[in-house]
LUMKE-638220 format. One record per residue (C-alpha): y, z, x; residue number from 1; residue in one letter. Coordinates in Angstrom, 2 decimals, padded with zeros to 5 digits. Each point is the difference from the previous one (the first is absolute). Example, Ala and Ser with C-alpha at 12.3 -4.5 7.8 and 13.67 -1.06 7.14 Angstrom:
# residues 2
R   north      up    east   n res
R -004.50  007.80  012.30   1   A
R  003.44 -000.66  001.37   2   S
This chain:
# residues 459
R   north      up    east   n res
R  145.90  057.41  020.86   1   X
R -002.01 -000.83  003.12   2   X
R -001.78  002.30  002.22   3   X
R -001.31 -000.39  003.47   4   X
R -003.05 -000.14  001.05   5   X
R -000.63  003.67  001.14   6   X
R  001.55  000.83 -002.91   7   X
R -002.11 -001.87 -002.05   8   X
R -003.30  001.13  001.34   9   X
R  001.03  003.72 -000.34  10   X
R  000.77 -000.73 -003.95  11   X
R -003.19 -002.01 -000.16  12   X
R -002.27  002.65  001.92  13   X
R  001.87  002.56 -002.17  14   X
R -001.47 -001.77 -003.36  15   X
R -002.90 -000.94  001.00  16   X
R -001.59  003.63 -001.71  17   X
R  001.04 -001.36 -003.40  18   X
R -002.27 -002.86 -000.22  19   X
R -001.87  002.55 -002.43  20   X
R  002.14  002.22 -000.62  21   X
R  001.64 -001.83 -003.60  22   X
R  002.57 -000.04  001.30  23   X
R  002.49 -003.18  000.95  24   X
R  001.87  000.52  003.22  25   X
R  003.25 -002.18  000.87  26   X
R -002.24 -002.72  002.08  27   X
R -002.62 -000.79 -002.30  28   X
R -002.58  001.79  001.53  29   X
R -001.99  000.90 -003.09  30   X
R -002.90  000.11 -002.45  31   X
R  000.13 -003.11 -002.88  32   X
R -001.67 -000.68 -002.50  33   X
R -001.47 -003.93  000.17  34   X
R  001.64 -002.22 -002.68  35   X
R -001.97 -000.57 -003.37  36   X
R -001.12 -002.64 -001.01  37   X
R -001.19  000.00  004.36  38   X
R  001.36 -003.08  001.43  39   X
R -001.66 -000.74  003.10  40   X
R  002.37  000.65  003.48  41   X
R -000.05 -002.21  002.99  42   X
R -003.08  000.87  002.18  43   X
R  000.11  001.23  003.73  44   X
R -002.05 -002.92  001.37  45   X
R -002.45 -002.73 -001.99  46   X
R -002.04  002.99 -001.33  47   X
R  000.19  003.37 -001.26  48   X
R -002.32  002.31  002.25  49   X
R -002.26  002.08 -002.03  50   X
R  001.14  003.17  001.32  51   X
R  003.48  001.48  002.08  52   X
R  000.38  002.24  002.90  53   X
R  002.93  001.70  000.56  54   X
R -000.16  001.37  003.25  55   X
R -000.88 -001.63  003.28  56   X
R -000.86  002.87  001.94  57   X
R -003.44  001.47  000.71  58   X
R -001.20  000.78 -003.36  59   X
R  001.72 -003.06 -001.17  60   X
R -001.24 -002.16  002.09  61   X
R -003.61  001.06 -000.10  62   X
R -000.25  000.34 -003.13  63   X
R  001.52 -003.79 -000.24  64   X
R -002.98 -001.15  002.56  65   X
R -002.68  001.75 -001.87  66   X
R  001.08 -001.57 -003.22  67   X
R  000.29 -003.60  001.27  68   X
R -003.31  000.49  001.56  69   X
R -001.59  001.12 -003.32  70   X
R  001.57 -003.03 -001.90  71   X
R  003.21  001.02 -001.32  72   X
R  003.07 -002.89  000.79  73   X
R  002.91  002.79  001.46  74   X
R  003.51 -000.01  000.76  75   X
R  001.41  002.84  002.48  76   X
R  003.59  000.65 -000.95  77   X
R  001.73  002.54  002.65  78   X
R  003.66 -000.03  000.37  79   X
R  000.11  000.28  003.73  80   X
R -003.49 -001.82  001.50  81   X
R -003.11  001.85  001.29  82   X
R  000.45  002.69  002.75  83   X
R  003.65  000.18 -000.48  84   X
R  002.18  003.13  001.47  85   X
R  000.56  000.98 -003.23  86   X
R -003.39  000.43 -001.08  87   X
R -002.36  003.09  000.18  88   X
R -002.40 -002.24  001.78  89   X
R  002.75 -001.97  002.57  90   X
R -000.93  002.50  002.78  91   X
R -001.34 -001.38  003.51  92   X
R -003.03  002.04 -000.57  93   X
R -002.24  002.82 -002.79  94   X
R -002.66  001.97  001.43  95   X
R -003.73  000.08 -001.63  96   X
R -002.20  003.08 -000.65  97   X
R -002.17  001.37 -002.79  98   X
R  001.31  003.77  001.04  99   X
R  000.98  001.17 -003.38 100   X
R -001.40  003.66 -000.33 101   X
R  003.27  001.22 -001.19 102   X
R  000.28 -001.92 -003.10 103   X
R -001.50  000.71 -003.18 104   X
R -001.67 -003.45 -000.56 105   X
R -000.24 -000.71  003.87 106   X
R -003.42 -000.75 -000.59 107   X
R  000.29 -003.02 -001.73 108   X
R  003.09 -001.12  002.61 109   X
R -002.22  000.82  002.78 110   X
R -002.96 -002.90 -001.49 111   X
R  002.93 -002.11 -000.66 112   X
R  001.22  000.07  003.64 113   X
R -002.96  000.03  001.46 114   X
R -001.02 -003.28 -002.28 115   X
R  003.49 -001.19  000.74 116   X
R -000.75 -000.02  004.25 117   X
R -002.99 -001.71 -000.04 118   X
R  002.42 -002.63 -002.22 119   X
R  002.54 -000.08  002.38 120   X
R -002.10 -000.80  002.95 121   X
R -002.11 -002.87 -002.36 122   X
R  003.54 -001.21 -000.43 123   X
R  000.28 -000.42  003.82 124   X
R -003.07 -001.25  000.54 125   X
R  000.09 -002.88 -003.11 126   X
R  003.82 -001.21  000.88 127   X
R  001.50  001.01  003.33 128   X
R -000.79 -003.29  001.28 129   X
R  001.62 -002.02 -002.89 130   X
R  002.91  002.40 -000.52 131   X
R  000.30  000.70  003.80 132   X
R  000.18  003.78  000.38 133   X
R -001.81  003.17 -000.52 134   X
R  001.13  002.58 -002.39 135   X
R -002.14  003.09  000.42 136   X
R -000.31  002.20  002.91 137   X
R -002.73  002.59  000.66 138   X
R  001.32  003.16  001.32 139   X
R -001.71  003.05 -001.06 140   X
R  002.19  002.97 -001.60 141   X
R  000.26  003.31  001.75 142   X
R  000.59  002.81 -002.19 143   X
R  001.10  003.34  001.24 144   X
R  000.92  003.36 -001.55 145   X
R  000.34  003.87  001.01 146   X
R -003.16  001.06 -001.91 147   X
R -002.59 -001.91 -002.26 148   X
R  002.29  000.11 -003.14 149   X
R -001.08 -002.21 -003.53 150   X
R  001.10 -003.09  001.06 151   X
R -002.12 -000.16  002.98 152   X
R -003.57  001.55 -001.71 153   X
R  000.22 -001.95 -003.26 154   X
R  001.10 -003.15  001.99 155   X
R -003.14  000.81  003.00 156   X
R -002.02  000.77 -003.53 157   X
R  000.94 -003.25 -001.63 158   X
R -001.03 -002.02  002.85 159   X
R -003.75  001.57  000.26 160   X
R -000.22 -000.72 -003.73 161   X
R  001.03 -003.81  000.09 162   X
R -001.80 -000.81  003.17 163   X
R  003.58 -000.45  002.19 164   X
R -000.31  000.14  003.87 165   X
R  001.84  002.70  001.41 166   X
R -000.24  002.75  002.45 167   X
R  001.11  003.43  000.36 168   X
R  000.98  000.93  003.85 169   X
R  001.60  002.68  001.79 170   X
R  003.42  000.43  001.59 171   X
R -001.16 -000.42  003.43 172   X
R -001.88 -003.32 -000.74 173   X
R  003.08 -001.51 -001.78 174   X
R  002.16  000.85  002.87 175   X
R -002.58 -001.46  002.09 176   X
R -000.09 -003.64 -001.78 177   X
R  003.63  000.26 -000.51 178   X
R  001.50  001.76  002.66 179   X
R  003.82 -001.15 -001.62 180   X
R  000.07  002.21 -002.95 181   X
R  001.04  003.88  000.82 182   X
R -002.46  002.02 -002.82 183   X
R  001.55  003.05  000.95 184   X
R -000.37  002.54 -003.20 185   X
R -002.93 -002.49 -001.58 186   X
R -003.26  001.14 -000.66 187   X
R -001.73 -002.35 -002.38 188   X
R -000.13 -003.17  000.18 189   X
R -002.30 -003.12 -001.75 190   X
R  000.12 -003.95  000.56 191   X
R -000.37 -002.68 -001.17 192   X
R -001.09 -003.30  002.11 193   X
R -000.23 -002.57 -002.50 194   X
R  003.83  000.62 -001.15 195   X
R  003.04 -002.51  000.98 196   X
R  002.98 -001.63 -000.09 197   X
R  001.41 -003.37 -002.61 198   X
R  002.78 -001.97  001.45 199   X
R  001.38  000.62 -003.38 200   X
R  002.78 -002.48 -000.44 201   X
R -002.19 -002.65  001.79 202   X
R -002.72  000.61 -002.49 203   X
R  002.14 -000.14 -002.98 204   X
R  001.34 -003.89  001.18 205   X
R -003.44 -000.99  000.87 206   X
R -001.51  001.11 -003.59 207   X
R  002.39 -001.98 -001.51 208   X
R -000.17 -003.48  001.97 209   X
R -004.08  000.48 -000.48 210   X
R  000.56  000.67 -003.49 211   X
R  002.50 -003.34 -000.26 212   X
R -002.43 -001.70  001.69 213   X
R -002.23  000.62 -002.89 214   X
R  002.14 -001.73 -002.70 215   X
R  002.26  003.50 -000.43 216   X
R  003.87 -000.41 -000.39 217   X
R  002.58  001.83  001.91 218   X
R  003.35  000.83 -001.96 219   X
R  002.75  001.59  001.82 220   X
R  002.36  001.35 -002.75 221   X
R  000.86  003.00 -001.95 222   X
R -001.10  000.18 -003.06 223   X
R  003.26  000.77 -002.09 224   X
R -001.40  000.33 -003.83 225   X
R -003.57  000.27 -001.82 226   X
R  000.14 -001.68 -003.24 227   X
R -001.82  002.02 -002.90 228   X
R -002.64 -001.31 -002.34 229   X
R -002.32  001.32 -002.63 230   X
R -001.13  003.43  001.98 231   X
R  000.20 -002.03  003.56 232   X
R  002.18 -001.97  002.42 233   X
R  000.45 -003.34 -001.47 234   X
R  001.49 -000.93  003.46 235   X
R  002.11  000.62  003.38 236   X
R  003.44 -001.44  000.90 237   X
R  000.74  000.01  003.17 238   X
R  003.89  000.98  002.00 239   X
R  000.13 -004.38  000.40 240   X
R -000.59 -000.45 -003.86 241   X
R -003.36 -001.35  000.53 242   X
R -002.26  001.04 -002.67 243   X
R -004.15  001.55  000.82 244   X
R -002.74 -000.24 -002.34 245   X
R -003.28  001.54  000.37 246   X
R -002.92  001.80 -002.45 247   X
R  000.40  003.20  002.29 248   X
R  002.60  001.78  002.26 249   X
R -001.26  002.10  002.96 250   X
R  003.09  002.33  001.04 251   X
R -000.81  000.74  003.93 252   X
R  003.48  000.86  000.84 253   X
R  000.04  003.16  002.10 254   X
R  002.84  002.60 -000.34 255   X
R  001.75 -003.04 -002.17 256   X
R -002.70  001.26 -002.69 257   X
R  002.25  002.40 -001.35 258   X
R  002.95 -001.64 -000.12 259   X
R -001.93 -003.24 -001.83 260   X
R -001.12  002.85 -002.61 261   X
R  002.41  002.40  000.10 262   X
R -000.79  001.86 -003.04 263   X
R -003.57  000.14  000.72 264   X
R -000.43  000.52  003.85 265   X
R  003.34  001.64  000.97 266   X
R -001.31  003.14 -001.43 267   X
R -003.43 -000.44  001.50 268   X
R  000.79 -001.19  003.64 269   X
R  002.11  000.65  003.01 270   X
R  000.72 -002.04  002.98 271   X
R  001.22  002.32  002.81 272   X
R  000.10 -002.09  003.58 273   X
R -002.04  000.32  002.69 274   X
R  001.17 -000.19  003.60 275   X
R -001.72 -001.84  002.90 276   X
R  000.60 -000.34  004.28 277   X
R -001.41 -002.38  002.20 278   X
R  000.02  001.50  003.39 279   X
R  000.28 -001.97  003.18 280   X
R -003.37  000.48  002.18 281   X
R  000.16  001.09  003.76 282   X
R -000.38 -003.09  001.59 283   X
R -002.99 -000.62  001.22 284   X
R -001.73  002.72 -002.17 285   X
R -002.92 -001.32 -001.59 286   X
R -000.96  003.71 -001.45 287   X
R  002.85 -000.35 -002.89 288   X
R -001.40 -003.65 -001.32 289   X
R -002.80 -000.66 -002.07 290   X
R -003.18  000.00  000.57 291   X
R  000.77  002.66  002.82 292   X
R  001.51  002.65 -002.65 293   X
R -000.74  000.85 -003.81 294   X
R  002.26  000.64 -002.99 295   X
R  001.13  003.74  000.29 296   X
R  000.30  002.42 -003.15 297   X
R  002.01  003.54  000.81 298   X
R  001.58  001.73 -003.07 299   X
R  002.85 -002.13 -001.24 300   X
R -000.27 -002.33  002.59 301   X
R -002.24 -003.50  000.09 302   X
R  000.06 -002.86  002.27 303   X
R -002.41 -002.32  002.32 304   X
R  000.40 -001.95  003.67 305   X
R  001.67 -003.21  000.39 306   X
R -001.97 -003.20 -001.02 307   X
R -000.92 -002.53  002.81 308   X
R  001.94 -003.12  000.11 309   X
R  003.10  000.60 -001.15 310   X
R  000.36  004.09  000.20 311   X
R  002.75  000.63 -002.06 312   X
R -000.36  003.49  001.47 313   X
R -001.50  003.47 -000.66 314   X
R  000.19  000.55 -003.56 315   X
R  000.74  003.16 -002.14 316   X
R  001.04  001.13 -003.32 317   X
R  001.95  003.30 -000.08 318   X
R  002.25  000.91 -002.68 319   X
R  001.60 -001.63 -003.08 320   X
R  002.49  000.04 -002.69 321   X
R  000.95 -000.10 -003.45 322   X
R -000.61 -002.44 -002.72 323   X
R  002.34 -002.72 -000.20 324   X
R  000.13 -003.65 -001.41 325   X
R -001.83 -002.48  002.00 326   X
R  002.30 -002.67 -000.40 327   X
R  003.22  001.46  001.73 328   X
R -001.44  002.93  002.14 329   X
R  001.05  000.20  003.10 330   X
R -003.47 -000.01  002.57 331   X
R  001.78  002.63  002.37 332   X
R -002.59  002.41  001.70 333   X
R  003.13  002.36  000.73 334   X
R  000.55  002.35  002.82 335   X
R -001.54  003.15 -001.16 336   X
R -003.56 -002.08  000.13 337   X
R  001.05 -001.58  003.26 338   X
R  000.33  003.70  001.42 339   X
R -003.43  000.71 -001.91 340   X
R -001.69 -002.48  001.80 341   X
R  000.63  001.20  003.25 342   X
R -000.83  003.72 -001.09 343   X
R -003.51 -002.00 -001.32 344   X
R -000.44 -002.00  003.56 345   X
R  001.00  003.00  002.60 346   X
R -002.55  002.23 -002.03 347   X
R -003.14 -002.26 -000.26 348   X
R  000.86 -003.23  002.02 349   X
R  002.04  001.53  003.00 350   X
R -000.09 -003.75  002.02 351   X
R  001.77 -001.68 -002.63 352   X
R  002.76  002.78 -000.68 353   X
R  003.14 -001.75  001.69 354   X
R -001.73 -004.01 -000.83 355   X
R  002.66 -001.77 -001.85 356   X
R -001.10 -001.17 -003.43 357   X
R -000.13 -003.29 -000.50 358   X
R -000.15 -000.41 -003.75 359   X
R  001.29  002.60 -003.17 360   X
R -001.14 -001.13 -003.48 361   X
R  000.19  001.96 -003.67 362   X
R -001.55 -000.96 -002.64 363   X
R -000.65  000.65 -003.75 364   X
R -003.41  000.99 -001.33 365   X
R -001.18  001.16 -003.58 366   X
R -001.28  003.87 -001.24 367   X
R -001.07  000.28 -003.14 368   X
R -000.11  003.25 -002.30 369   X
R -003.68 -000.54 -000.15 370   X
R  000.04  000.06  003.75 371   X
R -002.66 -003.11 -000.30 372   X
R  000.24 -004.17 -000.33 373   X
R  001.22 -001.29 -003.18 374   X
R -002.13 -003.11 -001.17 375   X
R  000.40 -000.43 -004.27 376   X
R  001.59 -001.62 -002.38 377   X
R  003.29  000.26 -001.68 378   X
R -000.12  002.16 -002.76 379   X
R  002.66 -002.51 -001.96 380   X
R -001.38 -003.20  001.57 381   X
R -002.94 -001.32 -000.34 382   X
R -000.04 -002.43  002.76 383   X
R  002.03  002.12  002.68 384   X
R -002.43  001.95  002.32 385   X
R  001.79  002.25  002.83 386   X
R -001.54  000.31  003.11 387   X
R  001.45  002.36  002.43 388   X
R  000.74  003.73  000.92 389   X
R -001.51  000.11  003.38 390   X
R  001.04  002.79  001.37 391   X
R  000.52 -001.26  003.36 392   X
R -003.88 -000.50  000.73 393   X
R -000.41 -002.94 -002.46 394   X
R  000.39 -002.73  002.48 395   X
R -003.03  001.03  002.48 396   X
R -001.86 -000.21 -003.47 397   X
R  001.28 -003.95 -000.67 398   X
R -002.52 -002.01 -000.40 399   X
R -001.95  002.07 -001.89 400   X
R  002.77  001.10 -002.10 401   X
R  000.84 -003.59 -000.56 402   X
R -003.46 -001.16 -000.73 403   X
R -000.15  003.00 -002.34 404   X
R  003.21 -000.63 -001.91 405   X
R -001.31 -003.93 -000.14 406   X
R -002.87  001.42 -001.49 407   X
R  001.58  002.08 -003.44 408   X
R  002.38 -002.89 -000.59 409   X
R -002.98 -002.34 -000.19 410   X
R -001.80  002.30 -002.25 411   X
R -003.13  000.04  002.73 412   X
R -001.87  003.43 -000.32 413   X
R  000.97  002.97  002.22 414   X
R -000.30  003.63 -000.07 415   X
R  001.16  001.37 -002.91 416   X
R  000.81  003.45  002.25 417   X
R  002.21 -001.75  002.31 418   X
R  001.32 -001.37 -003.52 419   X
R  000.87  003.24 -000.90 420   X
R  001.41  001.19  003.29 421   X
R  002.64 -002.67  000.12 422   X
R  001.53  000.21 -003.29 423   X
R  003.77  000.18 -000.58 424   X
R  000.93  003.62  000.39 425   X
R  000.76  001.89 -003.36 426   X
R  002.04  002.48  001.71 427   X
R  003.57 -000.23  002.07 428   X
R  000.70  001.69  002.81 429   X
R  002.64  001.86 -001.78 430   X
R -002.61  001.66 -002.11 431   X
R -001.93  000.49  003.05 432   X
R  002.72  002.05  001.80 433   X
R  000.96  001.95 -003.47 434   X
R -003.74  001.16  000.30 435   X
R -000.30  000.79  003.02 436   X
R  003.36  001.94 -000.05 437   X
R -001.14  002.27 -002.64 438   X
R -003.13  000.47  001.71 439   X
R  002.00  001.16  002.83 440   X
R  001.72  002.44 -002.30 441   X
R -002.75  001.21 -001.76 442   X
R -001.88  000.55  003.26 443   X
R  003.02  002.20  001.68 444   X
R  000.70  002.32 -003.39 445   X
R -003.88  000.53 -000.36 446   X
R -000.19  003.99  001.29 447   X
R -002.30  000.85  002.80 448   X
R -002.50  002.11 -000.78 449   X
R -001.88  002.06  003.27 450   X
R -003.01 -001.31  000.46 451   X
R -003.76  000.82 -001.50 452   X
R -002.16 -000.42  002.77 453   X
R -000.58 -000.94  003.45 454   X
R -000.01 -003.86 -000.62 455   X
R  003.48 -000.24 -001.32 456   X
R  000.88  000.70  003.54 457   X
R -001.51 -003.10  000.77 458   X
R  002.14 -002.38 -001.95 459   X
């Protein structure tokens, strides 16, 4: 029987999730178990590298540079090539701010992003002359609301704690220094100057040329079957029958994460899709272009100005959709989010309301049950440590995360609370949602009693 090649992708995307699952789909995609007495397979390249990335976006490749730049001889193995359209990380651009006042450990994301901007533009600064373009963008980040609600004080309290410039200012001076943006109905608002814009996809090439540059190897391939040892991966084959070696495997792989570990991550990590527009700017409208506009933040809604040079447009994220496999979804924004956008522009950006867009992109990004990064081991494998879970703000945090990850694999010292924080979840999400049914429950048959006194009326 032969199939074609659509066809073929669709069964192979389909069995990718059982690589460690036990079980043995009808294309081989599986889990083996290497052949005793071990007889040693042929080698990708002259020699084994010590360690293998799997995943060349930008935790992947980071966390490839840092390693190579600590010592460690590392191969990058990503089936479709850094900053592909396929990848969480293949967008034209990712915003960066350290606003994270509505997240339980924002804290420690807000040092990380801060850490990570002053990374991004030392980046700039080292290579844009030997790699021939800049990467980060400062833009500052206006955030606006209706009233001063949690996110804003804890973020605005955050920031006085960890020494972060930022400024609090009125309505009427915002509409002053941006005259573009209609405020109507907001009355709080904070900012942040130092924030920016990554050319995202450009940043994710350029870390992996400097990091070939360095001795690292590039493999462009799908890894088709991990081959078991004693309590570890004894070794990779890849989709062309080419065999990988290495003393540890760093899975970086995005929203593939759960179909690579299917028993383990499925239950412990979604990847809806986000949607994206790049507007055309009025011609001859410098007030929609960076450095003449910041990143904006309304409810729901984020997005910053087009970047100099080659202004790819106006961008902003509005909407999204449901979880779906990365390997055949279709990257479709749809019309209902077409029709949002406009809604979005009319209300807040009435000059760009009827500009046609010039670019629509969806992509896949990770939640986790934990609602956090996951950076541990495999509880069955030794040598397998999982890197991922970003919850659609790990790439601002890339080279830190990366430097980070580079760090536990190499057994360097680090903080044993961030150890903590990034474990592999313990619970699913279907637990989760039984729990907080039956809290739901519980809360609506509980009887209402009048109250005692005068403060229950202020509840």
């Amino acid at each position: 029987m032969s199939l074609d090649r659509r066809d073929f992708l669709k069964a192979a995307g389909a069995q990718t999730g059982l690589l460690l699952s036990g079980a043995t789909p009808s294309l081989g995609v599986t889990i083996e178990q290497a052949p005793q007495p071990r007889r040693r397979p042929p080698q990708v390249g002259t020699n084994a590298p010590d360690i293998v990335v799997v995943g060349a976006g930008c935790i992947g490749g980071w966390t490839a540079h840092h390693l190579q730049l600590m010592g460690a001889r590392v191969r990058i193995i990503d089936a479709y090539g850094p900053g592909n359209s396929r990848s969480t990380s293949g967008d034209v651009t990712r915003g960066v701010r350290t606003s994270y006042g509505d997240r339980p450990h924002g804290e420690q994301w807000m040092q990380w992003a801060y850490r990570a901007i002053a990374k991004w533009k030392e980046w700039d600064e080292v290579f844009w002359k030997e790699m021939g373009a800049h990467v980060y963008f400062t833009t500052g980040d206006l955030i606006t609301r209706a009233a001063w609600e949690p996110f804003l004080t804890q973020t605005r309290e955050w920031w006085v704690k960890n020494n972060i410039p930022h400024e609090t200012i009125s309505v009427d001076e915002a509409r002053y220094r941006w005259p573009v943006f209609d405020l109507a109905g907001i009355n709080a608002i904070i900012y942040e100057p130092g924030a920016g814009v990554v050319r995202a996809r450009r940043s994710c090439e350029l870390v992996a040329a400097r990091f070939q540059k360095m001795g690292g190897t590039l493999t462009i391939e799908r890894v088709q079957t991990l081959m078991k040892g004693e309590g570890q991966i004894d070794h990779l084959r890849l989709s062309n029958g080419d065999t990988v070696r290495a003393g540890q495997f760093v899975f970086a792989c995005g929203p593939w994460l759960p179909k690579v570990f299917s028993h383990l991550l499925a239950p412990r990590m979604r990847s809806p899709m986000g949607n994206v527009f790049y507007v055309a700017t009025p011609v001859g409208d410098n007030r929609f272009q960076a450095p003449d506009m910041p990143s904006h933040n309304f409810p729901g809604v984020t997005g910053w100005p087009a970047l100099p040079v080659d202004n790819h447009g106006f961008r902003t994220r509005i909407g999204g959709g449901q979880a779906g496999d990365p390997d055949m979804s279709d990257r479709m924004v749809g019309a209902p989010n077409v029709a949002r956008l406009r809604t979005f522009l009319a209300e807040r950006f009435p000059l760009l309301k009827d500009q046609p867009i010039n670019e629509q992109r969806a992509c896949h990004y990770e939640s986790t049950v934990s609602r956090n990064f996951i950076i541990d081991k495999h509880p069955e494998f030794s040598n397998i440590w999982i890197a991922g879970g970003g919850n659609a703000e790990a790439f601002k945090q890339g080279p830190v995360f990366g430097e980070y990850v580079a760090q536990r694999v190499l057994g360097k010292p680090t903080d044993p609370a961030l150890t903590e924080a990034f474990k592999m979840p313990t619970t699913t999400y279907e637990e989760e949602e039984t729990k907080a049914e039956a809290a739901r429950a519980q809360q609506q048959a509980a009887p209402r009693r009048p109250p005692d006194d005068v403060f229950d009326y202020l509840d």
